[in-house]
N, C-alpha and C positions, 0 to 999 in steps of 0.2 A: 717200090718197097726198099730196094738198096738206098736211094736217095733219102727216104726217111730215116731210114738206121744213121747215115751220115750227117743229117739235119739234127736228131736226137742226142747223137753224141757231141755235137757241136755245141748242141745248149748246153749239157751238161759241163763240159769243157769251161766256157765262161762263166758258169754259176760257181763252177770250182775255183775260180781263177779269182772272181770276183771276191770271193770271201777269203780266200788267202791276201788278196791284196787289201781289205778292208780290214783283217786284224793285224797288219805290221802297220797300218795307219793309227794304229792307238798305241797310247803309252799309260801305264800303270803306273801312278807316282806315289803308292802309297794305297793302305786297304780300301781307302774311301773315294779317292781321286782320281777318276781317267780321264784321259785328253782325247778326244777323235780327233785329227788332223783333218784339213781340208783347205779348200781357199778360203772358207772361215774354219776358228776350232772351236770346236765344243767340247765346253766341261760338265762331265758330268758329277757331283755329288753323292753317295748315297749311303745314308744311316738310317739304320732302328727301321728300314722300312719308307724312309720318306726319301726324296731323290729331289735334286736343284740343278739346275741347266745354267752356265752362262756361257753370254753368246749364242748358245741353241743347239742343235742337231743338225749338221751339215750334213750327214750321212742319210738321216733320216732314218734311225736305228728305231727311235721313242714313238711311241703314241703320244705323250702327257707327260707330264714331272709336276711336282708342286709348284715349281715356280723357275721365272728365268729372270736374270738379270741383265740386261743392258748397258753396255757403256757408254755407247753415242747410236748419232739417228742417220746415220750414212744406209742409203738402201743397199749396199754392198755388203754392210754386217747383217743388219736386222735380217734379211731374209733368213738364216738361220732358225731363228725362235720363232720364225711366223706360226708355222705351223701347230705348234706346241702352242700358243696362245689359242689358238683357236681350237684346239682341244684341250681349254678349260685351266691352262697355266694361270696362277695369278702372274704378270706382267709388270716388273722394276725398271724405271727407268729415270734419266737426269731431267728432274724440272727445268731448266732452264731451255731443254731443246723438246719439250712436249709439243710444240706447233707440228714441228715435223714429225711426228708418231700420228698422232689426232686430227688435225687440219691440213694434211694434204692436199687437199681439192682444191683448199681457199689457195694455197701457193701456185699448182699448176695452172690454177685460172685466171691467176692473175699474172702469174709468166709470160702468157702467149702475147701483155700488152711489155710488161715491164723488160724483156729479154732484150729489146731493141737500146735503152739506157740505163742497161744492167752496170750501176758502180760500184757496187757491193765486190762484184767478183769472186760470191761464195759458193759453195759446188751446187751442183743441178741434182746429184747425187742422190736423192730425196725421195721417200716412198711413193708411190703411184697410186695405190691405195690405204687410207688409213687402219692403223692399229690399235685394237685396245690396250689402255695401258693404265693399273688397275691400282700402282703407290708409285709416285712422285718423288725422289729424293735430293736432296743436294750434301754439299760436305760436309760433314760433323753428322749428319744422321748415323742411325746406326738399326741397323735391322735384324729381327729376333727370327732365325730359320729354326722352330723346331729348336730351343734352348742353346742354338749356334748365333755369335752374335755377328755381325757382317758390318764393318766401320765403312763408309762412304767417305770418300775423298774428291772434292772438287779439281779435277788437270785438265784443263782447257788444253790446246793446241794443234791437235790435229781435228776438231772441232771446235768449235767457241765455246760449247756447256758440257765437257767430256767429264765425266766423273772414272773411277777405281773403284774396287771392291775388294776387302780385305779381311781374311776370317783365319782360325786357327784352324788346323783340324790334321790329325795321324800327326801330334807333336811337332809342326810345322806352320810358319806363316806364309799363306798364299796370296800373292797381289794380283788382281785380275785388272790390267789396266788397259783395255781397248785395242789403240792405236798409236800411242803414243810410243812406242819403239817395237822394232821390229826384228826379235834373236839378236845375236849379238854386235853391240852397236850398231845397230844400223833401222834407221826410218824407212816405211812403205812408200813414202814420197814426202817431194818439200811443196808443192805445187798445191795440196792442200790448204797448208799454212798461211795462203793468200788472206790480207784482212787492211782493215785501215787502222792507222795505228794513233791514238789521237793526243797524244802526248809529245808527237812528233809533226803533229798538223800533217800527216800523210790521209789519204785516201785508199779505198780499197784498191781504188786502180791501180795505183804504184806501189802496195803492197805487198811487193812481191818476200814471202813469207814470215808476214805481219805476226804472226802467234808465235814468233821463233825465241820469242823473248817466255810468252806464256808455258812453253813446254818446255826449257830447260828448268823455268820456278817449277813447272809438273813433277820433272824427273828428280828432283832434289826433295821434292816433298814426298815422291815416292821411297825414297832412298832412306828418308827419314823413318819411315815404316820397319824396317829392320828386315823386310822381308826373309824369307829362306826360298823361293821359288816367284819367280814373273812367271805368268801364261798371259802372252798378249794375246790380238783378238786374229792374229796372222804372225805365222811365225813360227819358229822352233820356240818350246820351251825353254824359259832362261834360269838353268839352276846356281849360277853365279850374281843375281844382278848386281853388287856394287861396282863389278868389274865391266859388265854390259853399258849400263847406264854411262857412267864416266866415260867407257869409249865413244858413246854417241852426242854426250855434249861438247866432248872435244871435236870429233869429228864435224856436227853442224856447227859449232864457232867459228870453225875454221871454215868452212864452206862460206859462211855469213861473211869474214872478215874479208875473202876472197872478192865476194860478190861487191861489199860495199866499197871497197878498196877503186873498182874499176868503172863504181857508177858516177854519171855526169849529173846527177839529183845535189850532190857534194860541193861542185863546184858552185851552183845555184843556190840551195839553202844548204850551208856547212853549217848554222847551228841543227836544225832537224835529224840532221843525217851523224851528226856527233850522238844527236838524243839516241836515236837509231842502235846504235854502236852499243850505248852504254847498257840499253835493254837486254842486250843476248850475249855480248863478252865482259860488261862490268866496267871498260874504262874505253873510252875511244881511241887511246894511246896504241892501243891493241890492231888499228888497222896501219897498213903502210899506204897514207892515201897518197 
């Protein structure tokens, strides 16, 4: 009996413990906007009664919300909004990466021959089992939430088909953009960024972060937005972004310039690797090769 009073108080302990550390993981940014923190973060929406997810429920708080939006098809985000799709979300996501929500199988099945002259070099990342996904968008759409309009923005690079999502709301513009930076200046990884570059006759192999050129045009177009608040899809909220953003395209310039400055691809093809250069710092001048 004593051992049960000690067992009893112990759950109660972690149930208490558990929900004091689950409300300092949210942030309130306004009457309509919470963030749940997580290794993904979930935004929540909610007006007049109707509620919108993006990214999803890392917490796992929700049953349902009207709808979720997705940025990219990395199985590392998406699991967030699984669940919520499958209790009757309608489901948003970037057309150009629908294979990897909807055709997962045909990828996995074909991996187990393709994996051995894998030149792509693009992540394995990819869901295990398929997702319904219920509207299709790409950049210039624009989507009606409930008389809330939602502008789509095409920003490749830490995927190849990554879109933003961009809506007013509590007198505020919110950019919801993925993975494409991560708090302030700073990227989840560059090791994503792997791709073939084909304007520079590079292949995926040696593409060591090929879309580096596609995410600084991202963050620029982001920037262009005028935002008042970033929620990327990992990270601290960014309630500064022009100042976040420019820190990060300095910072991976510099990283790039580092990189190409000391690669022996240069000595071999120096026009390519000029091409290179101009993609992600704007002038080849810029490297000390």
């Amino acid at each position: 009996m004593h051992r049960s009073k000690h067992l009893i108080l112990a759950y109660v302990l972690i149930v208490l413990v558990t929900a004091i550390s689950g409300a300092q993981t949210q942030t309130r940014l306004g009457p309509y906007v919470t963030v749940q923190h997580g290794p993904v973060n979930g935004v929540l929406i909610e007006k007049d009664g109707n509620s919108l997810a993006v990214y999803g429920d890392p917490a796992n708080f929700l049953y349902s919300t009207d709808m979720v939006l997705f940025t990219h098809s990395r199985r590392d985000l998406v699991w967030a909004g699984r669940h919520l799709v499958e209790n009757g979300a309608v489901s948003v996501a970037p057309a150009a990466e629908i294979d990897h929500f909807s055709k997962v199988e045909t990828f996995w099945s074909d991996f187990t021959a393709r994996r051995f002259h894998d030149y792509y070099q693009q992540t394995t990342k990819i869901l295990t089992k398929s997702l319904r996904i219920d509207k299709q968008v790409s950049g210039g759409d624009t989507l009606d939430w409930h008389g809330t309009p939602i502008k789509v923005l095409d920003t490749p690079g830490y995927t190849r088909g990554a879109v933003s999502y961009f809506l007013d709301m509590d007198g505020k513009k919110y950019g919801f953009v993925g993975d494409i930076i991560h708090g302030n200046g700073q990227l989840f990884d560059l090791y994503s960024l792997q791709d073939a570059v084909a304007q520079a006759k590079i292949g995926g192999y040696h593409g060591y972060a090929g879309r580096l050129g596609d995410l600084v045009q991202s963050l620029r177009k982001v920037l262009a937005q005028k935002p008042n608040i970033l929620i990327p899809a990992r990270g601290p909220v960014i309630r500064n972004p022009e100042a976040a953003v420019g820190k990060l395209i300095e910072r991976v310039q510099a990283a790039y310039a580092n990189y190409l400055s000391i690669n022996a691809g240069h000595w071999y093809f120096k026009q390519r690797y000029d091409t290179l250069a101009k993609r992600v710092l704007g002038s080849a001048d810029r490297v000390d090769w």
